[in-house]
N, C-alpha and C positions, 0 to 999 in steps of 0.2 A: 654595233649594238642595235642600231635601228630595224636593222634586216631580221636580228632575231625577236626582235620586240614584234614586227609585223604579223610575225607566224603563229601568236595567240588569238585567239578568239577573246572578243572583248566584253565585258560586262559594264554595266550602267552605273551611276551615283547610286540608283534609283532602289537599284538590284542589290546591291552592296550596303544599302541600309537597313537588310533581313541579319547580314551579321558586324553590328556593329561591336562586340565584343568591348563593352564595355568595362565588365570587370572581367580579369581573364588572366590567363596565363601564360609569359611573354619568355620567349627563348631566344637571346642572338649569338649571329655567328660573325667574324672575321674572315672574309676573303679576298685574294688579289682579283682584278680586275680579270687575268686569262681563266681565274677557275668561274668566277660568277658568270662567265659566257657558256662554259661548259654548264654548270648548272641549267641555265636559261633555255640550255636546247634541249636538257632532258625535260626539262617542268613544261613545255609544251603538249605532250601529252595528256596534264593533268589536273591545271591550271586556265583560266580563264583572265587578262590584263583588265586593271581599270584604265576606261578611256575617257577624257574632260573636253566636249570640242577640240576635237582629233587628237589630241595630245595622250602619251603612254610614258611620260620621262617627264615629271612633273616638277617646278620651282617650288621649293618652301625656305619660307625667312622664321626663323626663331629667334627671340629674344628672352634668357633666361633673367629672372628674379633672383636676387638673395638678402639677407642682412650684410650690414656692413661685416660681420664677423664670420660670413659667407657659412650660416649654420649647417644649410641643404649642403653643400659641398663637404663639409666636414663630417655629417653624420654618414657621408658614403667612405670615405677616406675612413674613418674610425671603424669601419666594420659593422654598422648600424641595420640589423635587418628591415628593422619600420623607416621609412624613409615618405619624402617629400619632394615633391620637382613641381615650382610654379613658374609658368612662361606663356608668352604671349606668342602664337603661330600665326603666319598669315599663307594663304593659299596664293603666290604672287599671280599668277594667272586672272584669278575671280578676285582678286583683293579681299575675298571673305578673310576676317581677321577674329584668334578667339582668346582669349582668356584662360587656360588651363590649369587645374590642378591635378597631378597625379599623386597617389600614394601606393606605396609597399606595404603588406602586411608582411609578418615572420613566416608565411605559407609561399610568400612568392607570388603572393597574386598582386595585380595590379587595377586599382580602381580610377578612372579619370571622369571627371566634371569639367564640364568649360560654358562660358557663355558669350557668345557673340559682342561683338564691341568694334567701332571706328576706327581706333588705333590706339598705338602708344602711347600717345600724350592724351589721351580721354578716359583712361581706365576709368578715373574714379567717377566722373561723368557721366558712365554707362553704365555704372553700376559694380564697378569692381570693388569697390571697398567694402559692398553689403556682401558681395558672392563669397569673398575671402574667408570675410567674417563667419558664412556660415557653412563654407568647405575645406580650410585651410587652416592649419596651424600656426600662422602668422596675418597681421592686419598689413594692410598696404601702406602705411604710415612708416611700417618698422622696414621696407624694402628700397631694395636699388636695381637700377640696371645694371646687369653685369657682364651679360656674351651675349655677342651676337650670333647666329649660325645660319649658314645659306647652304644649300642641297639640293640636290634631288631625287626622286624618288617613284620610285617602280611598285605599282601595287598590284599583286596577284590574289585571285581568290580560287580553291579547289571548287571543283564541277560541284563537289558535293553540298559546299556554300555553308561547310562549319567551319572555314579556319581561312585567315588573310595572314599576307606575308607582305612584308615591304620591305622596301632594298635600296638606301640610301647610298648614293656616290657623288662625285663631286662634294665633300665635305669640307665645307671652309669654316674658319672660324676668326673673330675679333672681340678681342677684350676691350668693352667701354671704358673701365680704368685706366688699365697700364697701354692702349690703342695698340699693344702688339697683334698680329697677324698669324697663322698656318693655319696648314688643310692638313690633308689623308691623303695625299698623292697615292694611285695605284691600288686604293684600298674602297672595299664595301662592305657595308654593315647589311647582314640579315636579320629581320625579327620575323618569328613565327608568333602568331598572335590566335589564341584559342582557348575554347574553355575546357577544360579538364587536360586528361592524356589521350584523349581517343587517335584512334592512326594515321597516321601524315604523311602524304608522298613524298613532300619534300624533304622530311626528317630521312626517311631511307636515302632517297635519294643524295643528302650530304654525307649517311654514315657511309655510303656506300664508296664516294668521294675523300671516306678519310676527315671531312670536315668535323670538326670536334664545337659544340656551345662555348662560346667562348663572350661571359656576359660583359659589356662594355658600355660603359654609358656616354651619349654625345657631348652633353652637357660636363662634367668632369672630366673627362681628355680632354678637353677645349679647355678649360679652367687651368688645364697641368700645362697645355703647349704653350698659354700666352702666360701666365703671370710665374715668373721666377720667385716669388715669395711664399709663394703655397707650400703644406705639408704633403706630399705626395707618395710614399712607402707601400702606401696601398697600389700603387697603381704603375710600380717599376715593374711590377712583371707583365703588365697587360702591354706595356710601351716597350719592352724587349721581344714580344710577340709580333704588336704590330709592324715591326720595324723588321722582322724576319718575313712575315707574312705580305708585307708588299715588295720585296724582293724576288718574290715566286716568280716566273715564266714557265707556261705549259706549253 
């Protein structure tokens, strides 16, 4: 993977915060480890890597939030088009660590806030308890820790510098509660991150692959692999997929 990673041409932090896409509209894809290779050598053409102090295959730590009554989890399980995802990322490299809320509209767009913060144990110290209050559906008072997630991650931007793509692998996961344990063996997550429909090479480029959007969220598969108590019906067909899909050899 390294060799192909090399053959991009690299953009900056600096350059890449012309499109931060913040409210935008997020598409992912399911692929085995031998097709996201072949991906990677066509997206050379058309794509530009982000690089952080020589780095192209970046560590991210997440740690998701919920209520005890795990409501974010449930409102995706229930079939819920509005939705909520609040967690804490840290950049493990730079240590920059942030505070995030994400939300779903019924349109599928996706809008994130986050603010800068020490760590875990200082949210409310840094100020999470106000940010919550005035980005978030839930106070920090009503929340717990509940998955942990560690990754990595590949960020491409098009020459054109209207649409990022990032490309998590190595996907581990640990439940704070129940301390069970899995990953994603052999599997990558794509997200194509943009605003509108305007045209995408690397959307061709998957259709052309046969790749189908196949939307999946890190945070809920990780919730379904570690806790055996969970309601999960929603999410048997996306875990019969996956389990075909890292099967694959090209």
């Amino acid at each position: 993977m390294t060799s192909i990673l090399s053959a991009f041409s690299p953009v900056s932090l600096e350059e890449m915060g012309n499109i931060r896409l913040m409210n935008r509209t997020d598409t992912k894809y399911l692929v085995s480890l031998p097709t996201l290779r072949e991906i990677l050598l066509y997206a050379t053409e058309y794509y530009r890597i982000q690089e952080v102090d020589g780095e192209r295959d970046i560590a991210y730590h997440t740690i998701y939030l919920d209520t005890p009554a795990c409501d974010m989890y449930q409102a995706h399980q229930n079939g819920r088009k509005i939705r909520e995802k609040i967690r804490v990322r840290t950049y493990v490299d730079s240590g920059l660590t942030f505070l995030e809320v994400k939300n779903k509209n019924n349109k599928g767009r996706t809008d994130k806030k986050r603010i800068r913060i020490q760590g875990i144990d200082t949210l409310a110290l840094d100020g999470g308890e106000e940010f919550l209050q005035r980005c978030a559906w839930y106070e920090l008072s009503a929340l717990q820790l509940l998955l942990e997630n560690n990754f990595h991650r590949i960020t491409l931007v098009n020459k054109a510098m209207t649409e990022r793509l990032t490309i998590d692998t190595k996907v581990a996961f640990r439940h704070l509660l129940t301390g069970a344990e899995a990953d994603l063996d052999n599997l990558a997550i794509i997200e194509l991150k943009r605003d509108g429909k305007s045209a995408s090479p690397i959307a061709e480029i998957l259709r052309q692959l046969r790749v189908r959007p196949s939307g999946i969220s890190k945070y809920c598969i990780g919730v379904v692999l570690t806790d055996n108590g969970v309601k999960y019906n929603c999410f048997k067909p996306k875990l019969r997929m996956m389990r075909k899909i890292a099967k694959e050899i090209i």
